[in-house]
VEXROKOL-236537 format. One record per atom (N, C-alpha, C, O, CB): residue number from 1; residue in three letters; atom name; z, y, x. Coordinates in steps of 0.02 Angstrom, whole numbers, plus 32768, in hexadecimal, padded with zeros to 4 digits. Glycine has a CB too. Layout:
BEGIN
+-----+------+------+------+------+------+
|  nr | rest | atom |   zz |   yy |   xx |
+-----+------+------+------+------+------+
| NUM |  ALA |   CA |    Z |    Y |    X |
...
+-----+------+------+------+------+------+
***
This chain:
BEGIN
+-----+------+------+------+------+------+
|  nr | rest | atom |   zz |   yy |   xx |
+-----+------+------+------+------+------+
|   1 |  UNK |    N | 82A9 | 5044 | 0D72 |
|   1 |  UNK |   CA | 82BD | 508A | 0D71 |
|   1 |  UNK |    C | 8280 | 50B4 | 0D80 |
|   1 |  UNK |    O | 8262 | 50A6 | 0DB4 |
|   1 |  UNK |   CB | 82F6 | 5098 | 0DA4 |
|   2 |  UNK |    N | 826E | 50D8 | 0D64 |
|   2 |  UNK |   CA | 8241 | 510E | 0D62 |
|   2 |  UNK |    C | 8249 | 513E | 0D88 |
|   2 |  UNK |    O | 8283 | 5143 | 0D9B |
|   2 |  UNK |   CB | 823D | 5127 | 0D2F |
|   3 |  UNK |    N | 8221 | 516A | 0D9F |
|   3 |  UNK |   CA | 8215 | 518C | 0DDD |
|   3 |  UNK |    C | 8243 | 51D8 | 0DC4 |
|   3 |  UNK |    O | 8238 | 51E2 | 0D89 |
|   3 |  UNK |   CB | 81B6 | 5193 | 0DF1 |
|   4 |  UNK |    N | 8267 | 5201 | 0DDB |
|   4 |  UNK |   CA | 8276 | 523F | 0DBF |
|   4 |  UNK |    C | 823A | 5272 | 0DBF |
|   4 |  UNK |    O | 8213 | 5284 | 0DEA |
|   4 |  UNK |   CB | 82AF | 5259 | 0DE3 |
|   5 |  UNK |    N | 8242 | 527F | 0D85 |
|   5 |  UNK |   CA | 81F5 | 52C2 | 0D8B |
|   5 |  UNK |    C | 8215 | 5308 | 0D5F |
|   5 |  UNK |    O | 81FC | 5340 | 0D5F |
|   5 |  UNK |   CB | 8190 | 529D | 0D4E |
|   6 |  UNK |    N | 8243 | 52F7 | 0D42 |
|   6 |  UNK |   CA | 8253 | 533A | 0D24 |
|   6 |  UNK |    C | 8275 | 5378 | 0D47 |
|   6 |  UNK |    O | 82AF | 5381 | 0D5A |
|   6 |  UNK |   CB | 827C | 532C | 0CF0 |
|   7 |  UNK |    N | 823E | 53A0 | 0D4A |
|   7 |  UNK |   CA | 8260 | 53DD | 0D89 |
|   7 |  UNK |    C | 82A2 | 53FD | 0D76 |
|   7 |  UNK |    O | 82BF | 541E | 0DA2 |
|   7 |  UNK |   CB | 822B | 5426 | 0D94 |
|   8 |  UNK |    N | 82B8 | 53F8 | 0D40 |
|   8 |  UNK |   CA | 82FC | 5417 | 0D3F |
|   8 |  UNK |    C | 8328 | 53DA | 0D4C |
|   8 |  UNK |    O | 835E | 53F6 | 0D55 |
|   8 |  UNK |   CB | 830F | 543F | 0CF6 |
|   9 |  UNK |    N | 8335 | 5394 | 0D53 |
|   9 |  UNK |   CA | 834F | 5360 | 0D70 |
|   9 |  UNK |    C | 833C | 536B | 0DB8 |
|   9 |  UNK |    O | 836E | 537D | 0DD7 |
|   9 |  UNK |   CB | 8338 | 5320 | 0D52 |
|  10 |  UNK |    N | 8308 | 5368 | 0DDE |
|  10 |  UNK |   CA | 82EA | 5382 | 0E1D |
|  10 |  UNK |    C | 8338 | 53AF | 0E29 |
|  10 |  UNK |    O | 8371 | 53A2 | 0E3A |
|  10 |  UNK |   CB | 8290 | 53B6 | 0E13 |
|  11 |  UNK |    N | 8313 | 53E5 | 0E18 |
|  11 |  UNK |   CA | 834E | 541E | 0E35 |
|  11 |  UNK |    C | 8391 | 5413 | 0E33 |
|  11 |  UNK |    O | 83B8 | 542B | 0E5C |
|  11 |  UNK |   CB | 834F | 545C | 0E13 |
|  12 |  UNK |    N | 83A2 | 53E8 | 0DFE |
|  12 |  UNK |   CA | 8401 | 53F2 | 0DF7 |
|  12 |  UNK |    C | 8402 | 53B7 | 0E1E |
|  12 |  UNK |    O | 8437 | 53B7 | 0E3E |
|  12 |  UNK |   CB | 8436 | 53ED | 0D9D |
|  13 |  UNK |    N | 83DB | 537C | 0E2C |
|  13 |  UNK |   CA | 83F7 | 534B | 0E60 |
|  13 |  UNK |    C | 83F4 | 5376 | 0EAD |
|  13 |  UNK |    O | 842D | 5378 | 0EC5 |
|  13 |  UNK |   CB | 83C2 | 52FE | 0E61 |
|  14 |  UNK |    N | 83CE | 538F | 0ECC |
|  14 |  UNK |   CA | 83C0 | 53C3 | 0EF9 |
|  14 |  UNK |    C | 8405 | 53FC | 0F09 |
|  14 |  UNK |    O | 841E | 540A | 0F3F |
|  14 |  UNK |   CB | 837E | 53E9 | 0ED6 |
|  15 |  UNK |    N | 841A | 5418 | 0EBE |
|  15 |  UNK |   CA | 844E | 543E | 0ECB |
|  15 |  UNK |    C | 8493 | 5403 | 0ED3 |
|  15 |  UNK |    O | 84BE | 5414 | 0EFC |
|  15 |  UNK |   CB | 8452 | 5477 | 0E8B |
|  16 |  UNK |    N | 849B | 53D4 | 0EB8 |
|  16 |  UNK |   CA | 84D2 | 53C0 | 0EC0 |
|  16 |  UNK |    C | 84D4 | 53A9 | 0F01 |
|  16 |  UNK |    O | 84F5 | 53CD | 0F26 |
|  16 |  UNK |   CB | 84E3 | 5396 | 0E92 |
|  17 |  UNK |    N | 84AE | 5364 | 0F26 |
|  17 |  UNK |   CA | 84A6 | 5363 | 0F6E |
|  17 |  UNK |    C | 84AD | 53B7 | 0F8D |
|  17 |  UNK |    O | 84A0 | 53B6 | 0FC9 |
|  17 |  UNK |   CB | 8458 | 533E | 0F7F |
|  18 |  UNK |    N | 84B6 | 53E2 | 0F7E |
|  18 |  UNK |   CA | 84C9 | 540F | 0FAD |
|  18 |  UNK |    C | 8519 | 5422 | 0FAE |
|  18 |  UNK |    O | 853D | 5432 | 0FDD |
|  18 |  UNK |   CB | 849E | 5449 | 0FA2 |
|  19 |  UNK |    N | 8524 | 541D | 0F6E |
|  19 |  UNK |   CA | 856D | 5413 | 0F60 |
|  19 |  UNK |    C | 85A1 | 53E7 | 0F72 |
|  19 |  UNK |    O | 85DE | 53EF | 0F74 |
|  19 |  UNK |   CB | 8572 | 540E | 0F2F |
|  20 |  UNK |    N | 856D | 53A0 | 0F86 |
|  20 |  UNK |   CA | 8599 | 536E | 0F9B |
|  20 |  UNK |    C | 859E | 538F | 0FE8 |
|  20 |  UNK |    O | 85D0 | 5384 | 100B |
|  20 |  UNK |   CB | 857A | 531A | 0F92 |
|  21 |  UNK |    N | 857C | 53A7 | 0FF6 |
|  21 |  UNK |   CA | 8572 | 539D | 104D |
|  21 |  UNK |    C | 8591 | 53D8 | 105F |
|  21 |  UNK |    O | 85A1 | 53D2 | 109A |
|  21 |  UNK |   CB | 851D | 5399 | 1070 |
|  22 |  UNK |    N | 85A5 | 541C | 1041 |
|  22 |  UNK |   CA | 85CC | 543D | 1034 |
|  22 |  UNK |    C | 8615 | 5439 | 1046 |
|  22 |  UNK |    O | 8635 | 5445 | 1079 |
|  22 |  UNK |   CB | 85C2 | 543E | 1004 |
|  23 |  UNK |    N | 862A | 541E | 0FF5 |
|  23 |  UNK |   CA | 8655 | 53FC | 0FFF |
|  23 |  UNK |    C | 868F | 53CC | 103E |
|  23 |  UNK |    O | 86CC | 53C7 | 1048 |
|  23 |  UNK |   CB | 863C | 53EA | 0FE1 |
|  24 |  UNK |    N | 8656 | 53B2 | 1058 |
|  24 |  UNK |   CA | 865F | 5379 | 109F |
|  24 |  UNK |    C | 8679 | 5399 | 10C0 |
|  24 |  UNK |    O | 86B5 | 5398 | 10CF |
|  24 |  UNK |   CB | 8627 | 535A | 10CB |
|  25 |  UNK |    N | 8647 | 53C2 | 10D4 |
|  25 |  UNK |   CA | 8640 | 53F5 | 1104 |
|  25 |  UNK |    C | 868A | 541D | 1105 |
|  25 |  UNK |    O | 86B3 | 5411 | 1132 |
|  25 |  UNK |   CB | 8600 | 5426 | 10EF |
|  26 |  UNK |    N | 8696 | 5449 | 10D4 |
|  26 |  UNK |   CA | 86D1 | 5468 | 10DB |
|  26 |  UNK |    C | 872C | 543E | 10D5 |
|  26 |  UNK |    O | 8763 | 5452 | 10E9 |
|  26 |  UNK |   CB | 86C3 | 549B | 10A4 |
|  27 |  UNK |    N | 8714 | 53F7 | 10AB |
|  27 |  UNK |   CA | 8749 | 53E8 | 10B4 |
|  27 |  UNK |    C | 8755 | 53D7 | 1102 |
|  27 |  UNK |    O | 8788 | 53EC | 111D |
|  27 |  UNK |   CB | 8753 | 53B9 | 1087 |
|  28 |  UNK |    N | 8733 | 53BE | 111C |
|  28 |  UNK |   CA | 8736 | 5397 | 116C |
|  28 |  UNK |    C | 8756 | 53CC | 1199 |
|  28 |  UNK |    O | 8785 | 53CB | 11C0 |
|  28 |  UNK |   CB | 86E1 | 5382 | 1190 |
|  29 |  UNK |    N | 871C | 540A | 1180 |
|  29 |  UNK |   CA | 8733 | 5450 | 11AB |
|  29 |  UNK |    C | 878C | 546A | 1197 |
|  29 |  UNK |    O | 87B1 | 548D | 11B9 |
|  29 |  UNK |   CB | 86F1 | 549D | 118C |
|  30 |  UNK |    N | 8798 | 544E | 115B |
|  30 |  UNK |   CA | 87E5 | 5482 | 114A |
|  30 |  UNK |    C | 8817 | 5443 | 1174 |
|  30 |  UNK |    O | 884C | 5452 | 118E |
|  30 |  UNK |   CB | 8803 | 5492 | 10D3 |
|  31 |  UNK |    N | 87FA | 53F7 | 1176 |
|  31 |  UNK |   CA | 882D | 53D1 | 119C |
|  31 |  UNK |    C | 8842 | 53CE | 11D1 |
|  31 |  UNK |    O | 8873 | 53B5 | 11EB |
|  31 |  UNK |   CB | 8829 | 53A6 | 119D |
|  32 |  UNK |    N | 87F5 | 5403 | 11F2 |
|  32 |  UNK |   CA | 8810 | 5404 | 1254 |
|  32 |  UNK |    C | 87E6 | 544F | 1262 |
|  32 |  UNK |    O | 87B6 | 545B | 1286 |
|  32 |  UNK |   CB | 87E1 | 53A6 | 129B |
|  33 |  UNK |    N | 880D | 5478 | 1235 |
|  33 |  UNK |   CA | 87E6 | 54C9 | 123B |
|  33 |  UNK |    C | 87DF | 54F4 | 1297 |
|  33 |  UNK |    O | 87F1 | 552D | 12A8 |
|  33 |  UNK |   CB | 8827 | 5509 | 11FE |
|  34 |  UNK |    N | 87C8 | 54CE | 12B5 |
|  34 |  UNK |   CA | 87A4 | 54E2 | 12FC |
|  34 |  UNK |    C | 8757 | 54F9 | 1302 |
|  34 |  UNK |    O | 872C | 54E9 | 12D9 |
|  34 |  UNK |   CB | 87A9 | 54A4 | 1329 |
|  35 |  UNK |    N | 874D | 5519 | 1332 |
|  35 |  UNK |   CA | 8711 | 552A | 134A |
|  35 |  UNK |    C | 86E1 | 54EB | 136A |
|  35 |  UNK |    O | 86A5 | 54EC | 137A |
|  35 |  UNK |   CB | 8721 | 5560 | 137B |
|  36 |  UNK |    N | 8714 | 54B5 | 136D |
|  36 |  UNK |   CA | 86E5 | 547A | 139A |
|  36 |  UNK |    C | 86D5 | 544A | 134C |
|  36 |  UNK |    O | 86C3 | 540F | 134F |
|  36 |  UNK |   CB | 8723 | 543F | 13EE |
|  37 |  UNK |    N | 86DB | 5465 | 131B |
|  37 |  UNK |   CA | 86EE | 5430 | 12D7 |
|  37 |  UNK |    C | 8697 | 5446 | 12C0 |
|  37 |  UNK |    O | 8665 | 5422 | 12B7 |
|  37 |  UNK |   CB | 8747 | 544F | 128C |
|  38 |  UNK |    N | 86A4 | 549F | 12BB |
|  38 |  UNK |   CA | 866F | 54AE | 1295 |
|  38 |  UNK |    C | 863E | 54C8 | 12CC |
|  38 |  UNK |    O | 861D | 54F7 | 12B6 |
|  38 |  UNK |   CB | 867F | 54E0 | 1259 |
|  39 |  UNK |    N | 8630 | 54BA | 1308 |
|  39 |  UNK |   CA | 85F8 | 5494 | 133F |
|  39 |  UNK |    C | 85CD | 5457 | 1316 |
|  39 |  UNK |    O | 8594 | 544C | 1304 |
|  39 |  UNK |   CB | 8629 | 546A | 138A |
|  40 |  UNK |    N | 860C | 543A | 1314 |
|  40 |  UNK |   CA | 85FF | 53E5 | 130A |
|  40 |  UNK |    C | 85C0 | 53E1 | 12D2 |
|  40 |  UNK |    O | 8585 | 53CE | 12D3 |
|  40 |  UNK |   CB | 8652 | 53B6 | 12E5 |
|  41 |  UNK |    N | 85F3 | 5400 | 129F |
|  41 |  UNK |   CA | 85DC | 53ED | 1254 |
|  41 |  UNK |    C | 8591 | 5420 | 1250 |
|  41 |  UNK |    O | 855E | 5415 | 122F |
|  41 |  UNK |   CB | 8625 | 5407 | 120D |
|  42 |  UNK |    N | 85A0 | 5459 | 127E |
|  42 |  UNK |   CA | 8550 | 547D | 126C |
|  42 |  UNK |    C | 8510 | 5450 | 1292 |
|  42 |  UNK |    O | 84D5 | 5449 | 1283 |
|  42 |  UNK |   CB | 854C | 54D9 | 1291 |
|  43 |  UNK |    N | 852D | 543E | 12BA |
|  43 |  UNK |   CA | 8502 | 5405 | 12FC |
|  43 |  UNK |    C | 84E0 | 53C5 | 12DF |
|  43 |  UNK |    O | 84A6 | 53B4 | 12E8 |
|  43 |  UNK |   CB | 8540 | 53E1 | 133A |
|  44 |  UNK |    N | 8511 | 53A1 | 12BB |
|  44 |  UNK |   CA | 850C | 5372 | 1280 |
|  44 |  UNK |    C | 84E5 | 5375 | 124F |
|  44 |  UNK |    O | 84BB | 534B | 123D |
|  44 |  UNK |   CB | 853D | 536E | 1262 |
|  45 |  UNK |    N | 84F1 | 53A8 | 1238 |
|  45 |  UNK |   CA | 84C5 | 53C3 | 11F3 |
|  45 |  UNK |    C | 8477 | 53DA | 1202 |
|  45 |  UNK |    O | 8447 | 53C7 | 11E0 |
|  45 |  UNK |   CB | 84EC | 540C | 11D1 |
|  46 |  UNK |    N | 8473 | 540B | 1241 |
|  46 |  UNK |   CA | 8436 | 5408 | 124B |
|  46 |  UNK |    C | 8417 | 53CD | 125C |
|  46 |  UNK |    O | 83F0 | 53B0 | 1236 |
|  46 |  UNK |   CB | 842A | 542E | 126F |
|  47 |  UNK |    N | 8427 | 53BB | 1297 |
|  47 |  UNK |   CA | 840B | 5371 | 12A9 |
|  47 |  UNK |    C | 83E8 | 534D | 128C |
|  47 |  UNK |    O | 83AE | 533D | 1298 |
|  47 |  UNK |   CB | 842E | 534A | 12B1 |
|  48 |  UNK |    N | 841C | 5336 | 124B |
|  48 |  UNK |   CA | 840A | 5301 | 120B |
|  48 |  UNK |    C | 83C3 | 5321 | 11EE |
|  48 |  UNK |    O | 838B | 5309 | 11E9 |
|  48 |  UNK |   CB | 8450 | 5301 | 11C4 |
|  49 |  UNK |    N | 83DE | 5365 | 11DC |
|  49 |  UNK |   CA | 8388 | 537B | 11B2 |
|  49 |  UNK |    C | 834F | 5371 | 11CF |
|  49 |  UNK |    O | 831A | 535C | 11B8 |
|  49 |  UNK |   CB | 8379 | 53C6 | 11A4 |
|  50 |  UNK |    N | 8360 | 5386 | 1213 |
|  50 |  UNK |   CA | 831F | 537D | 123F |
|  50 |  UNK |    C | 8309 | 5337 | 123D |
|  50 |  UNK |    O | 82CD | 532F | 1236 |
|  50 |  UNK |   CB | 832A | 5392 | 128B |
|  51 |  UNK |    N | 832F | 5301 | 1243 |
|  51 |  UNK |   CA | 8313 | 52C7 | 1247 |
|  51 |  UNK |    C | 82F7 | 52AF | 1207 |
|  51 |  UNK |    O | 82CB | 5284 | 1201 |
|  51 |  UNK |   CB | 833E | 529D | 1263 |
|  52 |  UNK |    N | 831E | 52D7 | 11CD |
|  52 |  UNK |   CA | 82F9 | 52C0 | 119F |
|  52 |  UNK |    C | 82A3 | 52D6 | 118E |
|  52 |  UNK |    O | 8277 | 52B2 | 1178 |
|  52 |  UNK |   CB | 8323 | 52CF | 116D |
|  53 |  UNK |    N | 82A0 | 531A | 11A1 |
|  53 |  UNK |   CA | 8268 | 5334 | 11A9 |
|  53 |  UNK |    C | 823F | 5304 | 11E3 |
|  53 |  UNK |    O | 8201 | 52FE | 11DD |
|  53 |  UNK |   CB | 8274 | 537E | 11BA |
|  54 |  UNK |    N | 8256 | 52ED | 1207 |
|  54 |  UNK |   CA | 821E | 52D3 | 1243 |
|  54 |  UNK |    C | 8217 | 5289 | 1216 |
|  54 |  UNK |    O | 81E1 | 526D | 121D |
|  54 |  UNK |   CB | 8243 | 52CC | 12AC |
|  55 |  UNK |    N | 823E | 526C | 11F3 |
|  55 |  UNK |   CA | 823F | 5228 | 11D7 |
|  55 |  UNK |    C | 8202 | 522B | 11A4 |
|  55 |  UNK |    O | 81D2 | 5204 | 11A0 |
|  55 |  UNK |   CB | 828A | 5215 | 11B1 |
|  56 |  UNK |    N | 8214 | 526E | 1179 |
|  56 |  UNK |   CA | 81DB | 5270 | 114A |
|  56 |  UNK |    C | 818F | 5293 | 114E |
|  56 |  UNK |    O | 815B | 5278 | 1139 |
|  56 |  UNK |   CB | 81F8 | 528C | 1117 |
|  57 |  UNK |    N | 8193 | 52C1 | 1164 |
|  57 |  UNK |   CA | 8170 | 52F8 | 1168 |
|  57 |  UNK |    C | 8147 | 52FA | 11A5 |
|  57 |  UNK |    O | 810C | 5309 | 119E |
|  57 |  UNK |   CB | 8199 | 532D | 1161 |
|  58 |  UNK |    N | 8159 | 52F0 | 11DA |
|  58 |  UNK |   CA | 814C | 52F1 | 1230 |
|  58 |  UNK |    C | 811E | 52C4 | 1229 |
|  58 |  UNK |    O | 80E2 | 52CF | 1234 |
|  58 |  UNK |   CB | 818B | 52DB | 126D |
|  59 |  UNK |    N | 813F | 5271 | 120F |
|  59 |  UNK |   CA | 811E | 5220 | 1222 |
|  59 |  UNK |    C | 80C4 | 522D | 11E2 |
|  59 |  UNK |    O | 8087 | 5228 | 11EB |
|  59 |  UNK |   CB | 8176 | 51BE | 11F4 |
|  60 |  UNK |    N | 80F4 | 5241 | 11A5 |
|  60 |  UNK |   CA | 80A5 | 5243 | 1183 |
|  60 |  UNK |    C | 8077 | 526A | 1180 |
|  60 |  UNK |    O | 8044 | 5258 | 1165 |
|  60 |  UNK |   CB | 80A1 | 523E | 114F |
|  61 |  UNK |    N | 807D | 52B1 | 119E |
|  61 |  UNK |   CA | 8058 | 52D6 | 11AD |
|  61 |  UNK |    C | 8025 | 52CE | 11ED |
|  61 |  UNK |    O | 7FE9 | 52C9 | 11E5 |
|  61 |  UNK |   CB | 807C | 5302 | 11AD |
|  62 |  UNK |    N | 8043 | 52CE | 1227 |
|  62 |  UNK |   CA | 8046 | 52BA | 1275 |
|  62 |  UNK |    C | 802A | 527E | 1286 |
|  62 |  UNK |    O | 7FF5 | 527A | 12A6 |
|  62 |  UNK |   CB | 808A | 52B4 | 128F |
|  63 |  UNK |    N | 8052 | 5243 | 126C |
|  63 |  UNK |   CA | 8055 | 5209 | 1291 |
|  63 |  UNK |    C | 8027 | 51D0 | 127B |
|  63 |  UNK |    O | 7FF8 | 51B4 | 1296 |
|  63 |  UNK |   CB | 8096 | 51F4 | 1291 |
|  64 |  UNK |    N | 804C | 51C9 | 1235 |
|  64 |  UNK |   CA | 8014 | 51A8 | 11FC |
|  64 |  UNK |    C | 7FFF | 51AA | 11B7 |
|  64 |  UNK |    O | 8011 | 5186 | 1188 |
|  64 |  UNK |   CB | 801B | 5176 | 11F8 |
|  65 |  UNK |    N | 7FE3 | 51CC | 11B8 |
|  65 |  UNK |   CA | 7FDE | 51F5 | 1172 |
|  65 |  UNK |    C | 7FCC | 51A7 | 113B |
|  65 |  UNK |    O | 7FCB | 51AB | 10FE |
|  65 |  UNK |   CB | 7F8C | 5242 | 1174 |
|  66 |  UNK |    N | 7FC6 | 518A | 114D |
|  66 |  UNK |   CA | 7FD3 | 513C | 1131 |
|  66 |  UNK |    C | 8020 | 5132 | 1116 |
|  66 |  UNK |    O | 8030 | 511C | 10DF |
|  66 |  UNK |   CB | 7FC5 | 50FF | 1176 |
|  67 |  UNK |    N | 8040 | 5141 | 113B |
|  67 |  UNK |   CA | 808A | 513C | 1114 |
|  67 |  UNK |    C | 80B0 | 5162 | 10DB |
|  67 |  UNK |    O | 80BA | 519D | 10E7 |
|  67 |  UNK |   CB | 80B4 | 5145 | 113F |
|  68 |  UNK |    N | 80C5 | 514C | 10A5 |
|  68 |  UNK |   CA | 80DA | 5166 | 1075 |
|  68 |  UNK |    C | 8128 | 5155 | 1067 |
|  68 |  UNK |    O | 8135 | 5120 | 104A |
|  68 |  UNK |   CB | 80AE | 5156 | 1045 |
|  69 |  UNK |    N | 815D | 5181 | 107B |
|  69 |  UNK |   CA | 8198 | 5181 | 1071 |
|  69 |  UNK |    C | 81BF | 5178 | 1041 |
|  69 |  UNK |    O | 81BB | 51A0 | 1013 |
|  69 |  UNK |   CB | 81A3 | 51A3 | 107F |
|  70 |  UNK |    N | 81EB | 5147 | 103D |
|  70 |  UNK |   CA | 8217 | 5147 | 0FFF |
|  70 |  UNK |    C | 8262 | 513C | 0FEE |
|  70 |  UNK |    O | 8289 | 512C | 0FC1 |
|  70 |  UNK |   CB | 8200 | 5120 | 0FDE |
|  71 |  UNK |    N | 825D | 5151 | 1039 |
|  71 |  UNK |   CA | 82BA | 5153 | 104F |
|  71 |  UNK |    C | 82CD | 5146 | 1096 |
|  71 |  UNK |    O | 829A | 513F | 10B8 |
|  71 |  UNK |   CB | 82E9 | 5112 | 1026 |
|  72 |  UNK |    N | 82FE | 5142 | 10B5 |
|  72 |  UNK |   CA | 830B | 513A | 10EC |
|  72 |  UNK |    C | 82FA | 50E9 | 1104 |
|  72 |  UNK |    O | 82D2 | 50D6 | 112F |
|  72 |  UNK |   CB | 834E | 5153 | 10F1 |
|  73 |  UNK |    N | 8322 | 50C5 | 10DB |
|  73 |  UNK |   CA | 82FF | 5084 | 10DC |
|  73 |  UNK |    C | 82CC | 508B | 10E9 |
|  73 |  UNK |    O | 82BE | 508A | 1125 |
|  73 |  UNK |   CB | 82FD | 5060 | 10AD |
|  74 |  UNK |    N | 829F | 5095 | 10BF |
|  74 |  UNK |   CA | 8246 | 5089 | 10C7 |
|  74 |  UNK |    C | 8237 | 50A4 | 10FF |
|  74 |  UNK |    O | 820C | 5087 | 111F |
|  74 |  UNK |   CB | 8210 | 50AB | 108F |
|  75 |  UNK |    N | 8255 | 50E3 | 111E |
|  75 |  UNK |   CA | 824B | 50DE | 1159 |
|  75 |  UNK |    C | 8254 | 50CE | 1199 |
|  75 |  UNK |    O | 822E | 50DD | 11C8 |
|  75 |  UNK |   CB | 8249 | 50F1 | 1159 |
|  76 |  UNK |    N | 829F | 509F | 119C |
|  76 |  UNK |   CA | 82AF | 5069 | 11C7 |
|  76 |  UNK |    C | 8284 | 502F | 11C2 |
|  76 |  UNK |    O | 8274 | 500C | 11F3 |
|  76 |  UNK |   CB | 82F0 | 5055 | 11BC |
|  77 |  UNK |    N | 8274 | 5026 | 1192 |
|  77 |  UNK |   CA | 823F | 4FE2 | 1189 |
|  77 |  UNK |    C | 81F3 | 4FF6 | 11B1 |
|  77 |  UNK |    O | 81D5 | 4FD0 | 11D7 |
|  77 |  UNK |   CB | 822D | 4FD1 | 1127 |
|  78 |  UNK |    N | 81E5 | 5026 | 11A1 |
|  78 |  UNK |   CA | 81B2 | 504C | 11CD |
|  78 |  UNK |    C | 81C4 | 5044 | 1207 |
|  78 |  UNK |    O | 81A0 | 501A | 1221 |
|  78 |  UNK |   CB | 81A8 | 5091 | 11C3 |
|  79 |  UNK |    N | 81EF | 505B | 122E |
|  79 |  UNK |   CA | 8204 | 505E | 127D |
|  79 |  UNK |    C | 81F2 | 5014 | 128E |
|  79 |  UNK |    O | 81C5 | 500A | 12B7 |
|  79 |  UNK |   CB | 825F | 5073 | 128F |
|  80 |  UNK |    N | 8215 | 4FDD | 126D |
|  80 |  UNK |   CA | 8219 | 4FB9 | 1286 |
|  80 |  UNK |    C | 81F4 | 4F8B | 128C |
|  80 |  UNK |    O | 81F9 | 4F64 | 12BB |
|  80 |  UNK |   CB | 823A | 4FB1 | 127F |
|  81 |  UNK |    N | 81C4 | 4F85 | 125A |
|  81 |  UNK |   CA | 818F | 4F61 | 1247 |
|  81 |  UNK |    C | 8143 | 4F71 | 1268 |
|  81 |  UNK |    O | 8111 | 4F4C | 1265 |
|  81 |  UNK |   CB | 8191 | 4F68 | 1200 |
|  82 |  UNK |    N | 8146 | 4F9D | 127D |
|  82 |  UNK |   CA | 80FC | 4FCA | 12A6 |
|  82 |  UNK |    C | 80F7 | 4F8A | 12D6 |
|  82 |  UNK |    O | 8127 | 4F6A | 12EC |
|  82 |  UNK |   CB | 810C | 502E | 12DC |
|  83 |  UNK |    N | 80BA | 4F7F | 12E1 |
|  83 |  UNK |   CA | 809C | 4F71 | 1324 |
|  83 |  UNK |    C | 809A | 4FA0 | 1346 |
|  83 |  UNK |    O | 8088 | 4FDA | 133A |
|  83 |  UNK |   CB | 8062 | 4F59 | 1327 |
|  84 |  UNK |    N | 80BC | 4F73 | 1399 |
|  84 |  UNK |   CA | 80BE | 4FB2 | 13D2 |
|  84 |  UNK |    C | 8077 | 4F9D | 1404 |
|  84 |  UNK |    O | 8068 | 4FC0 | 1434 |
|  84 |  UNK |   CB | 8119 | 4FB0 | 140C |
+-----+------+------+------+------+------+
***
């Protein structure tokens, strides 16, 4: 499988992951419509980005600019594989 490079594929995979997560998001919120629901889910949502940013962006900028990311995997394999 070949790498995606076509920026209008780029973007509509980009827009749809926002749609999925959207989606999630509000169905979860219409099943238990509270103030402690959409805490949760905004708490959740940030969280996740952030870690994704520190997974990708933080480690190869920062940490080891030797590392080149190519999914979450690749970066559990990283965690775990480092000499401490």
């Amino acid at each position: 499988m070949k790498d995606l490079s076509n920026p209008f594929w780029i973007k509509l995979k980009g827009i749809l992951f926002l749609l999925i997560g959207i989606i999630a998001a509000v169905t979860i919120f219409i099943s238990n419509p509270t103030w402690q629901t959409g805490v949760l889910l905004a708490l959740v949502i940030w969280s996740f980005c952030r870690f994704y940013y520190f997974a990708f962006y933080v480690i190869e900028k920062y940490v080891d600019s030797s590392y080149k990311f190519s999914g979450l995997i690749s970066f559990a394999r990283y965690l775990f594989q480092r000499k401490k």
